[in-house]
C-alpha positions as YAML, in Angstrom:
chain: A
units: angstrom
residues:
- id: 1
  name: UNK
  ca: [-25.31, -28.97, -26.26]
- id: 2
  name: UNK
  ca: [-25.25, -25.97, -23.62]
- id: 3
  name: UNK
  ca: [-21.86, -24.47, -22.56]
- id: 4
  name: UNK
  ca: [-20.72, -26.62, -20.05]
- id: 5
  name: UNK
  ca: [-23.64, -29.53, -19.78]
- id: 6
  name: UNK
  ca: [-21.11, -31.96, -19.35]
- id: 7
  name: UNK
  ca: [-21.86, -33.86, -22.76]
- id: 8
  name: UNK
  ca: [-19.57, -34.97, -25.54]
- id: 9
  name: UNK
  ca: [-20.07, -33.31, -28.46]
- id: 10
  name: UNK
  ca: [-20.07, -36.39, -30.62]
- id: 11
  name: UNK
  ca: [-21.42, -39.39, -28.84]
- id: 12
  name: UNK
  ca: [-21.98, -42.40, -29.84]
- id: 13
  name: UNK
  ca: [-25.76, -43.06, -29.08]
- id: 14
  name: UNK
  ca: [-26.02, -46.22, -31.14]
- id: 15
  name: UNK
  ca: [-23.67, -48.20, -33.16]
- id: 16
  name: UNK
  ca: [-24.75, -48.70, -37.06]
- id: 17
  name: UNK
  ca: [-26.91, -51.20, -37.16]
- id: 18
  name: UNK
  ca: [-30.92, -52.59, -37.37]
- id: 19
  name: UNK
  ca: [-32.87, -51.00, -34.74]
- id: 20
  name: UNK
  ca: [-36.01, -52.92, -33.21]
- id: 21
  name: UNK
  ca: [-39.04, -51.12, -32.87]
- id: 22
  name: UNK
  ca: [-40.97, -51.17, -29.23]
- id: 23
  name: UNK
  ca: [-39.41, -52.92, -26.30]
- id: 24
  name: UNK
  ca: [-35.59, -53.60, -26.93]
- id: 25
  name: UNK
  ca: [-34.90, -57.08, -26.17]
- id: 26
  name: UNK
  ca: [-31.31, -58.97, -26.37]
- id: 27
  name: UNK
  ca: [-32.02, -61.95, -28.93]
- id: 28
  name: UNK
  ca: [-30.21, -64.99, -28.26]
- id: 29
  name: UNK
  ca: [-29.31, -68.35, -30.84]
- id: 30
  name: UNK
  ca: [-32.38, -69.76, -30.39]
- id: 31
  name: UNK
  ca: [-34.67, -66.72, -31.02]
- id: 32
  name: UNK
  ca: [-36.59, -66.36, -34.09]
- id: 33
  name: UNK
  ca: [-35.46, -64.38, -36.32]
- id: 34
  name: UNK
  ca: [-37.08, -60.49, -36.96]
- id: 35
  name: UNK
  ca: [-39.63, -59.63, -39.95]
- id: 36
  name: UNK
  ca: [-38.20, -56.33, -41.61]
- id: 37
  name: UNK
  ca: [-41.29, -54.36, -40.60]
- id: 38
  name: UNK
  ca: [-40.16, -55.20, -36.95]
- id: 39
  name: UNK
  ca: [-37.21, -52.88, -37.61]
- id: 40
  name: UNK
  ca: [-37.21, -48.67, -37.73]
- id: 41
  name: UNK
  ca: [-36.87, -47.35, -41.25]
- id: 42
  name: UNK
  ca: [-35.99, -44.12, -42.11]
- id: 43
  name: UNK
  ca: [-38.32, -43.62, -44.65]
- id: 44
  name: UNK
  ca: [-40.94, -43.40, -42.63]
- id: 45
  name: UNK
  ca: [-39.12, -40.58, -40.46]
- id: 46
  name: UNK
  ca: [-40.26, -36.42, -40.85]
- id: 47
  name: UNK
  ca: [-39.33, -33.30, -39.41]
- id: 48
  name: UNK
  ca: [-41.67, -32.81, -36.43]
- id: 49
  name: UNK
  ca: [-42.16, -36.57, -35.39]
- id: 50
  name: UNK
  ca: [-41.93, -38.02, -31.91]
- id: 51
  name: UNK
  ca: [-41.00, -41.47, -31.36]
- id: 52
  name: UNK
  ca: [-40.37, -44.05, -28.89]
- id: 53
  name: UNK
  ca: [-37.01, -45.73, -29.06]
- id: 54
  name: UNK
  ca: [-35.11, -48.64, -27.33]
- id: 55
  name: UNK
  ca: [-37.88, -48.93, -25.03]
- id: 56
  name: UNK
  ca: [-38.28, -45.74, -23.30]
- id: 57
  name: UNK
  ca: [-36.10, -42.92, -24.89]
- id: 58
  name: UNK
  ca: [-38.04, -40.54, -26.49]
- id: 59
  name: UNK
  ca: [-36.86, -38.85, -29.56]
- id: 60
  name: UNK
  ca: [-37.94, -35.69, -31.54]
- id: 61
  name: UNK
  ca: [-37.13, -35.18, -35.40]
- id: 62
  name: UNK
  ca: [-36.36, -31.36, -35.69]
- id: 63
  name: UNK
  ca: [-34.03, -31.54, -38.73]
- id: 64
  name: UNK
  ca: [-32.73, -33.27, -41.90]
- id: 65
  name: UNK
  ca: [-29.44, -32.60, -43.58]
- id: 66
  name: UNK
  ca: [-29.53, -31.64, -47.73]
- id: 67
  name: UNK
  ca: [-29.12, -35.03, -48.79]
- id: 68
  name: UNK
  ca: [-32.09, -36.72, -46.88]
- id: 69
  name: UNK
  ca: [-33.87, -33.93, -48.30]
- id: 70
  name: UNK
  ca: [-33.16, -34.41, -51.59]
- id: 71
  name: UNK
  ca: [-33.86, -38.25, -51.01]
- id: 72
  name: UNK
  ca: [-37.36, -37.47, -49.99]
- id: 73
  name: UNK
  ca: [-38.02, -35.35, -52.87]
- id: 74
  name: UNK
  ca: [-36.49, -37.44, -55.77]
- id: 75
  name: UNK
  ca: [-37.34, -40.78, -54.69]
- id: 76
  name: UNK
  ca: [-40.62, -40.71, -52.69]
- id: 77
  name: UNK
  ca: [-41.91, -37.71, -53.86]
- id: 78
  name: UNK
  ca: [-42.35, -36.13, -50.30]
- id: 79
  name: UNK
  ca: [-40.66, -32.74, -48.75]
- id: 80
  name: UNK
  ca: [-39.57, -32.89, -45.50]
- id: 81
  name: UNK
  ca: [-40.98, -29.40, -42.80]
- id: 82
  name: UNK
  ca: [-38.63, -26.44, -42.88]
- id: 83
  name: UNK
  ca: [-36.28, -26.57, -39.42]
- id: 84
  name: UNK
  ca: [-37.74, -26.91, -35.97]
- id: 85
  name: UNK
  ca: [-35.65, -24.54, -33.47]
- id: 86
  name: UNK
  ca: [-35.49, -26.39, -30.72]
- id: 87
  name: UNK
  ca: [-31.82, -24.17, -29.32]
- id: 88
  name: UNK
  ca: [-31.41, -25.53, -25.95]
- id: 89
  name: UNK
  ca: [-31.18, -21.99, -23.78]
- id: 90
  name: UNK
  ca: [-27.33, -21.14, -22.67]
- id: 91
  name: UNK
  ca: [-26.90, -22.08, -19.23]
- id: 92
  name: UNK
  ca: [-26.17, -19.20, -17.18]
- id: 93
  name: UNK
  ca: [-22.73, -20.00, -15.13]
- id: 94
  name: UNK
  ca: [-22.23, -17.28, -12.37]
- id: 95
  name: UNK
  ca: [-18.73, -15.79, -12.58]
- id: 96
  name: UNK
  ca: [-16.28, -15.85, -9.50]
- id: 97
  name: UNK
  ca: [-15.15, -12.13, -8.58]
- id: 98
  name: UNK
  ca: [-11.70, -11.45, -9.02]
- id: 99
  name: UNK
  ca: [-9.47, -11.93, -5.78]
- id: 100
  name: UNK
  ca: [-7.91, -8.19, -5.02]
- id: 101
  name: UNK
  ca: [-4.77, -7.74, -6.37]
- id: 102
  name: UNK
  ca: [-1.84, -8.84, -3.62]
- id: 103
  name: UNK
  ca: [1.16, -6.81, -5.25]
- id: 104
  name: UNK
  ca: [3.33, -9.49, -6.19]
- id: 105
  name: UNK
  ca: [4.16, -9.74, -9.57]
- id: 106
  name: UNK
  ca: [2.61, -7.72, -12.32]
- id: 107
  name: UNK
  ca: [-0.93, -7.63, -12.23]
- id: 108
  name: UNK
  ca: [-1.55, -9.37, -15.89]
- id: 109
  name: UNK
  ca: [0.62, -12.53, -14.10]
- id: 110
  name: UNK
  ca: [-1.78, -12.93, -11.28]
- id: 111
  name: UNK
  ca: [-4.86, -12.53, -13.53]
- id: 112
  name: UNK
  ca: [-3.47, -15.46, -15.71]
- id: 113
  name: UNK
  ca: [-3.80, -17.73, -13.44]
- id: 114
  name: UNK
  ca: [-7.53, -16.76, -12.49]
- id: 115
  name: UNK
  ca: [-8.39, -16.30, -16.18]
- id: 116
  name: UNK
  ca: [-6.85, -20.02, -17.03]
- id: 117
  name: UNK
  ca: [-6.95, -23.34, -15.62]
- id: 118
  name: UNK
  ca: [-3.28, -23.82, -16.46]
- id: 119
  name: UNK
  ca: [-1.43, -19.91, -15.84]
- id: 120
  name: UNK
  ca: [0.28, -19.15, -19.08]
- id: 121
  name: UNK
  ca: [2.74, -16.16, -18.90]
- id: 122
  name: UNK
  ca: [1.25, -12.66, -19.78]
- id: 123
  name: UNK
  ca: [2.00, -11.44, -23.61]
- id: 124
  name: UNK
  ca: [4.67, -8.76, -23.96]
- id: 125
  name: UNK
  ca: [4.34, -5.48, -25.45]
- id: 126
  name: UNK
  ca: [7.08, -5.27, -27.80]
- id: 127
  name: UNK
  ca: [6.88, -1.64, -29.52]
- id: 128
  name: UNK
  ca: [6.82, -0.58, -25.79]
- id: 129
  name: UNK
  ca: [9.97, -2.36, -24.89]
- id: 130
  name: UNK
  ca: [11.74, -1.39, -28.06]
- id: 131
  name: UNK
  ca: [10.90, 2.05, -27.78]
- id: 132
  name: UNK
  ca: [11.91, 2.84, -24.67]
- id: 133
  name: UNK
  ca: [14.84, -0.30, -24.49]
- id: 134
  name: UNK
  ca: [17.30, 1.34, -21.46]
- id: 135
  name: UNK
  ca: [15.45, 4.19, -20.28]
- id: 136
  name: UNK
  ca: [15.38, 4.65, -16.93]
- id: 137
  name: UNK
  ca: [14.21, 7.61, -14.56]
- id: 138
  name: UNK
  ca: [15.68, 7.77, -11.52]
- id: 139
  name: UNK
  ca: [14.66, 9.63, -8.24]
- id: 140
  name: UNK
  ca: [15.82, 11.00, -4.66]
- id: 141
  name: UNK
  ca: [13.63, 9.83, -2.52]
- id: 142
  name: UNK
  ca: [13.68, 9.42, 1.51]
- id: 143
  name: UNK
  ca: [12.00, 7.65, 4.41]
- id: 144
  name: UNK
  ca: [8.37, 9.88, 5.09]
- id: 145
  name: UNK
  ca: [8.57, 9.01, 8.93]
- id: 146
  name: UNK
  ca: [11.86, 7.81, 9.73]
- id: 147
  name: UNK
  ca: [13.53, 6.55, 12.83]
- id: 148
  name: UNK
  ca: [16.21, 8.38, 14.53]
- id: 149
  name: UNK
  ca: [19.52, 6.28, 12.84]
- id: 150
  name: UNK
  ca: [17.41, 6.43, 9.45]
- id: 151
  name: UNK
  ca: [17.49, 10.32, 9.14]
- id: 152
  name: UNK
  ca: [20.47, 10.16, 7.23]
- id: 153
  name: UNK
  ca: [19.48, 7.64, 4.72]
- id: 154
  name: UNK
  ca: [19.18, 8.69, 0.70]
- id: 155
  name: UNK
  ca: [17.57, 6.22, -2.13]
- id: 156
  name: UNK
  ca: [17.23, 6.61, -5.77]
- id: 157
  name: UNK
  ca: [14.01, 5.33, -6.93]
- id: 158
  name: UNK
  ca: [14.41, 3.92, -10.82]
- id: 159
  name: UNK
  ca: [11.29, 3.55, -13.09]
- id: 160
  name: UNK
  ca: [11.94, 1.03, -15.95]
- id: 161
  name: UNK
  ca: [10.06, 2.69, -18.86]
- id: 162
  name: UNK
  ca: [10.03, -0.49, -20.95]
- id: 163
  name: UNK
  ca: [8.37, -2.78, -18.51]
- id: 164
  name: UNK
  ca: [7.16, -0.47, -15.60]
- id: 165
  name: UNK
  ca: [9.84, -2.19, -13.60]
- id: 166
  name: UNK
  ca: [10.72, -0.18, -10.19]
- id: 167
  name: UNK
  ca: [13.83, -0.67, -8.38]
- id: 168
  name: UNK
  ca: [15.01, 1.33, -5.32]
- id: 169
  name: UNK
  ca: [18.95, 1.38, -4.29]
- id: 170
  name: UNK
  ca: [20.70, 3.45, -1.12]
- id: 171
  name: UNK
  ca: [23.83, 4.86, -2.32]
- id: 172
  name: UNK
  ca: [26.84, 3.96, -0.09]
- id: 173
  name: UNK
  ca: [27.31, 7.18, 2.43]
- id: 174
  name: UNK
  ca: [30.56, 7.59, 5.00]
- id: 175
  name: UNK
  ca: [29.62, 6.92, 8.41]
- id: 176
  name: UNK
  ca: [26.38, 6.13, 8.34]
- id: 177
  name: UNK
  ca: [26.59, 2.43, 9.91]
- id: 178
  name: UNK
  ca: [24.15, 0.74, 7.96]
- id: 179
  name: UNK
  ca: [24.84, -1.79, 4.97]
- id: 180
  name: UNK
  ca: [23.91, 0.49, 1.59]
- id: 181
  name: UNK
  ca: [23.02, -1.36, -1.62]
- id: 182
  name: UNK
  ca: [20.07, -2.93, -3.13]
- id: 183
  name: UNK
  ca: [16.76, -1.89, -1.09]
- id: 184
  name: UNK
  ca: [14.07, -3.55, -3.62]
- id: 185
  name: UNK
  ca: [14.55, -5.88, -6.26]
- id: 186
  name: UNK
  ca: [13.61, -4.38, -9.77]
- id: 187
  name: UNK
  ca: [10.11, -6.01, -10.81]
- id: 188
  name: UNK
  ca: [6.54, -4.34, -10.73]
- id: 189
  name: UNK
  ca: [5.54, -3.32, -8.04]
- id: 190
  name: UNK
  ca: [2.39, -1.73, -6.51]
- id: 191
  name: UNK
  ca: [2.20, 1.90, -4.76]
- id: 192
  name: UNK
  ca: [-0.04, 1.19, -1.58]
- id: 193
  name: UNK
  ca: [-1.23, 4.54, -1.32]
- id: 194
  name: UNK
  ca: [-2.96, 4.63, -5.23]
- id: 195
  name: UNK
  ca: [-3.80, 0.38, -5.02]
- id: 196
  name: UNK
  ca: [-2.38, 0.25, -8.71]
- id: 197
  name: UNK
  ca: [0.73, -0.42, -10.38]
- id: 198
  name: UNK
  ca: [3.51, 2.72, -10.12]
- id: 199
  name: UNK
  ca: [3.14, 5.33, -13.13]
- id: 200
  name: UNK
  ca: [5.85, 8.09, -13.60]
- id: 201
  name: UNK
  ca: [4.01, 10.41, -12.68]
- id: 202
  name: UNK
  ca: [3.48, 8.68, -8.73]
- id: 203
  name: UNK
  ca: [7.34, 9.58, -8.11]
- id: 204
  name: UNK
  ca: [7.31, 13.34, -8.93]
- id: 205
  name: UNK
  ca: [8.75, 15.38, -5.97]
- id: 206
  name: UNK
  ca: [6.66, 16.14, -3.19]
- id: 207
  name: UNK
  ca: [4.85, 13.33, -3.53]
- id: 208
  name: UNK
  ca: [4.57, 9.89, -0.94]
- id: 209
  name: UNK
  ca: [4.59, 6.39, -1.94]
- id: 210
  name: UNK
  ca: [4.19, 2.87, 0.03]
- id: 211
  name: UNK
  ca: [5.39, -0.16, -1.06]
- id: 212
  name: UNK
  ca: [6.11, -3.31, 0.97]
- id: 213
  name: UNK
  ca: [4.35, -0.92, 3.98]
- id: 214
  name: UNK
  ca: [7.86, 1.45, 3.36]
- id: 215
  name: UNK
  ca: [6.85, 4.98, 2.78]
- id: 216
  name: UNK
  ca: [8.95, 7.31, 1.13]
- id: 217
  name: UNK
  ca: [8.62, 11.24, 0.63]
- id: 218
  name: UNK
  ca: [9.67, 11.77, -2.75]
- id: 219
  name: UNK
  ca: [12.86, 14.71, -2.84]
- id: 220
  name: UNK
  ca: [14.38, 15.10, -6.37]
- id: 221
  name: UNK
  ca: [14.85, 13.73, -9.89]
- id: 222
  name: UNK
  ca: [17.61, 13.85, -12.11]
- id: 223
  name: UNK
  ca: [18.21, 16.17, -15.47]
- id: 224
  name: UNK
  ca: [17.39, 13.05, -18.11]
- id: 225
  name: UNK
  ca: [14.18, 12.86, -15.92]
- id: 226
  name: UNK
  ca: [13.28, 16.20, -15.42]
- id: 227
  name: UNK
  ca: [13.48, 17.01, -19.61]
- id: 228
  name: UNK
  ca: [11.32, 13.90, -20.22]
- id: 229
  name: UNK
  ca: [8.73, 15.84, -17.55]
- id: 230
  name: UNK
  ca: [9.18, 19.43, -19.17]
- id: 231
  name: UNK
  ca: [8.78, 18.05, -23.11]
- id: 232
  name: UNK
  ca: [7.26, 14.80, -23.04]
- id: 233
  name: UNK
  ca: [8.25, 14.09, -26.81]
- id: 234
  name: UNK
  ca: [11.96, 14.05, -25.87]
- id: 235
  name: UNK
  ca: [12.77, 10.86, -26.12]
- id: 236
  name: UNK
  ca: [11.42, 11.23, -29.84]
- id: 237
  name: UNK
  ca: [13.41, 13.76, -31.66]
- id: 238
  name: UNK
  ca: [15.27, 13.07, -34.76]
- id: 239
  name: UNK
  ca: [18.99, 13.05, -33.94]
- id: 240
  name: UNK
  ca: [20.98, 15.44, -36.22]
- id: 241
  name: UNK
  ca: [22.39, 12.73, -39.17]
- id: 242
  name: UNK
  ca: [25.95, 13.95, -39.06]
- id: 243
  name: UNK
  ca: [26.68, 14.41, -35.80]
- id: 244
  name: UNK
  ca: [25.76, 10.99, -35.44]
- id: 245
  name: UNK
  ca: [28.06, 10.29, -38.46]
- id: 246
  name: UNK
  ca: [30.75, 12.29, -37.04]
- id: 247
  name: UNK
  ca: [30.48, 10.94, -33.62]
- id: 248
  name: UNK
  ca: [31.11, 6.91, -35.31]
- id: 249
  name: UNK
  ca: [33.45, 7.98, -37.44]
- id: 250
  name: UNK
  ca: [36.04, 9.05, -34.93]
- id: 251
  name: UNK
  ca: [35.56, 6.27, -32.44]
- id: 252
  name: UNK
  ca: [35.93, 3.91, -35.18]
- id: 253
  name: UNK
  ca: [39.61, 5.76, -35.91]
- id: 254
  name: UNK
  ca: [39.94, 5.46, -32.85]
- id: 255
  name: UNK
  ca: [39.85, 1.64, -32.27]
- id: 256
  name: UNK
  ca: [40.69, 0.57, -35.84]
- id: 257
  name: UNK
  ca: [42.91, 2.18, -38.01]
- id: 258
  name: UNK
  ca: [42.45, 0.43, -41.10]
- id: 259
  name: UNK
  ca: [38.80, 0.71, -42.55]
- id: 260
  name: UNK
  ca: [39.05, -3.07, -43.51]
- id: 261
  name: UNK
  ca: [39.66, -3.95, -40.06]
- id: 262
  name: UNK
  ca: [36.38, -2.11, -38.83]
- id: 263
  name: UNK
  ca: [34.17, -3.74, -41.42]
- id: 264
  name: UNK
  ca: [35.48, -7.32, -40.67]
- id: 265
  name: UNK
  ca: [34.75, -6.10, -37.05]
- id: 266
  name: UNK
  ca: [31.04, -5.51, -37.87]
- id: 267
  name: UNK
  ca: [30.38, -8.46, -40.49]
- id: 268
  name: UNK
  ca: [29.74, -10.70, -37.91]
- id: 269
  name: UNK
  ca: [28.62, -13.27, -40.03]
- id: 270
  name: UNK
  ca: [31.55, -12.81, -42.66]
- id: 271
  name: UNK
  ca: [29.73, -13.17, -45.33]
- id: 272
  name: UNK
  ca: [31.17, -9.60, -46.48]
- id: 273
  name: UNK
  ca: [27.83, -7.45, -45.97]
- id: 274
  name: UNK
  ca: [26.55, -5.68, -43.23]
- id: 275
  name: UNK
  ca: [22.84, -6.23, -42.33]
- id: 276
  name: UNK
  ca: [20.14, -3.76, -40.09]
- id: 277
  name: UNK
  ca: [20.96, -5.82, -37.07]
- id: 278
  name: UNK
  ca: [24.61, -5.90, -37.45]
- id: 279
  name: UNK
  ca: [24.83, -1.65, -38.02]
- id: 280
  name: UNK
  ca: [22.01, -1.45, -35.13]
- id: 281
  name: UNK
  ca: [24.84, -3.43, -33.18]
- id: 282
  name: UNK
  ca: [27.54, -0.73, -34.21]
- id: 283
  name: UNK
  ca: [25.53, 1.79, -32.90]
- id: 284
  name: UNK
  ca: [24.90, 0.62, -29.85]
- id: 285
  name: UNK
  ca: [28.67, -0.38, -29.08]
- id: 286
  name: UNK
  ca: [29.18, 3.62, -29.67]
- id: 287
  name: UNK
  ca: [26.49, 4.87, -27.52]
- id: 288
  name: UNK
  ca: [23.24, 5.17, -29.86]
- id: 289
  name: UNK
  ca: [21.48, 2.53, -27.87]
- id: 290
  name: UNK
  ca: [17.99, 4.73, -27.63]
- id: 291
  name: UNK
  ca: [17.90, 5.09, -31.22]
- id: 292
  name: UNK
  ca: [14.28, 4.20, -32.79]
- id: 293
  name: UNK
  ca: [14.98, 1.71, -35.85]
- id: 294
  name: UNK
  ca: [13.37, 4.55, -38.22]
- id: 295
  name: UNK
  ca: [16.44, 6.58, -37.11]
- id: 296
  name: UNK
  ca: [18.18, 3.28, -37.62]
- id: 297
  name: UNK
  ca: [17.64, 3.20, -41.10]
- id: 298
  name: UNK
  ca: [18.46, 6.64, -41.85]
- id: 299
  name: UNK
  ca: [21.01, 6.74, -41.17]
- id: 300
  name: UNK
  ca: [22.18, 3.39, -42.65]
- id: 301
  name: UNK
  ca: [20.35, 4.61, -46.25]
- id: 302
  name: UNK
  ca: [23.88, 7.05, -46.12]
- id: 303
  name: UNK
  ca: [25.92, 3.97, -46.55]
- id: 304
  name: UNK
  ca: [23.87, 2.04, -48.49]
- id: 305
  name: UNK
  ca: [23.86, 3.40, -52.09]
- id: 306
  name: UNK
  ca: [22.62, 0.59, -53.82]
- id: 307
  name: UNK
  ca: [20.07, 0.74, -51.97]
- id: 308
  name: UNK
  ca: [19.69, -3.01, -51.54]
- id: 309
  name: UNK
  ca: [19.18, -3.39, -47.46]
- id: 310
  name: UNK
  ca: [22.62, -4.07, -46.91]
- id: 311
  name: UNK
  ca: [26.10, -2.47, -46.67]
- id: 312
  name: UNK
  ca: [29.29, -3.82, -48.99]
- id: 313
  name: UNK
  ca: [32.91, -3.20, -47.99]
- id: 314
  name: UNK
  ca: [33.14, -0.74, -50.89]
- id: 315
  name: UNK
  ca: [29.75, 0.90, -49.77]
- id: 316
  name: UNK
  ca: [31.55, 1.05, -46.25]
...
């Protein structure tokens, strides 16, 4: 059947059983009982035939499966027409423009719920989030046309690289009479000037952005930010193996003297091996959180001799 006709795609026509020929009539007790030639057979069916069944619906044969096929050749000596196309034409359903985008939410949210009948939530891009897990860039930024008691006011503008969250915050200031704090909730947001989603590269200095009909002249941004700008593959170099090393090794003296105390620290589990997740964990507690997990296992193949996945206690 055509995309959406309306029409299951397995009906049930007519239950297994005789079928009268002509005029279908509803036989009672007392009627007489039907001669077998009164009945359809198949065998006299073939591909191409047009027939007049249960009264008034008209039927065309287009088709026979392999085993009719081979019934007709075997048994009655007889082979059936090649296929008929008969392809009902595809029913051309006019599609509804998308609404315009309102800015709340992301944008892959609010097309989920035109896209399906029943909104399911929009798929996350994990290499993005792992990649760039806690890096922030942060802004100056102040009102573009301010009112005389907002002259004074300063916000830092943070873009999320992970999730192309934006979040804006006023830092507190002495005398300035106004409540500082939270200005807009972290989420994705839409720049009103551009009509699309905020990109890095929107919150540069010099620059104006509009959100929530707030406009902001763009002032500053800080030094992690302004190194990301000037080399772009930053946030990608190889860290130097044994300063890394170095840099563990002496916070771990620091905390724990004894080395059996750090390892039972780690081995979370206890089960006297320390796994990818469990060093990843190590490193994060000493301040290698932006570490890809290719640096990851670099740096735990130094520990791991055997080279089995895995550190031991005498490996540590």
């Amino acid at each position: 059947y055509p995309l959406n006709c309306g029409r299951d795609n397995f009906p049930i026509f007519f239950r297994r059983g005789k079928m009268p020929l002509g005029k279908y009539n509803v036989d009672g007790p007392q009627s007489q009982p039907r001669k077998k030639s009164e009945f359809v057979d198949g065998r006299d069916f073939y591909v191409g035939q047009e027939m007049t069944l249960l009264t008034n619906y008209r039927f065309f044969v287009y088709d026979a499966d392999e085993f009719t096929r081979q019934f007709f050749k075997e048994e009655m000596n007889r082979e059936l027409e090649p296929r008929i196309e008969v392809q009902l034409p595809e029913r051309a359903v006019p599609r509804a423009p998308t609404p315009p985008y309102t800015g709340y939410g992301s944008w892959d949210d609010s097309m989920s719920s035109v896209t399906h009948l029943i909104p399911k939530p929009p798929a996350k891009d994990f290499n993005k989030l792992f990649t760039h897990a806690d890096k922030v860039l942060r802004f100056k930024a102040r009102f573009a046309n301010p009112k005389p008691e907002d002259t004074d006011r300063v916000f830092v503008v943070s873009f999320y690289l992970q999730d192309d969250c934006v979040s804006i915050h006023e830092p507190p200031q002495r005398n300035l009479g106004i409540v500082t704090g939270r200005f807009l909730e972290k989420a994705v947001h839409m720049n009103q000037i551009t009509g699309s989603l905020f990109r890095p590269e929107d919150l540069l200095p010099g620059t104006l952005i509009k959100v929530y009909n707030h406009e902001f002249e763009m002032l500053d941004l800080d030094e992690y930010t302004r190194k990301l700008f000037s080399d772009p593959n930053a946030q990608f170099k190889s860290y130097d193996l044994q300063a890394v090393l170095e840099k563990v090794r002496e916070s771990m003296r620091q905390q724990f003297p004894l080395v059996r105390d750090i390892f039972r620290r780690f081995d979370s589990d206890h089960d006297g091996t320390i796994t990818l997740g469990e060093f990843r964990k190590v490193l994060d507690k000493f301040g290698f959180a932006n570490l890809s997990k290719e640096t990851v296992v670099q740096i735990m193949r130094h520990f791991d001799t055997r080279e089995d996945g895995q550190i031991s206690y005498n490996e540590f």
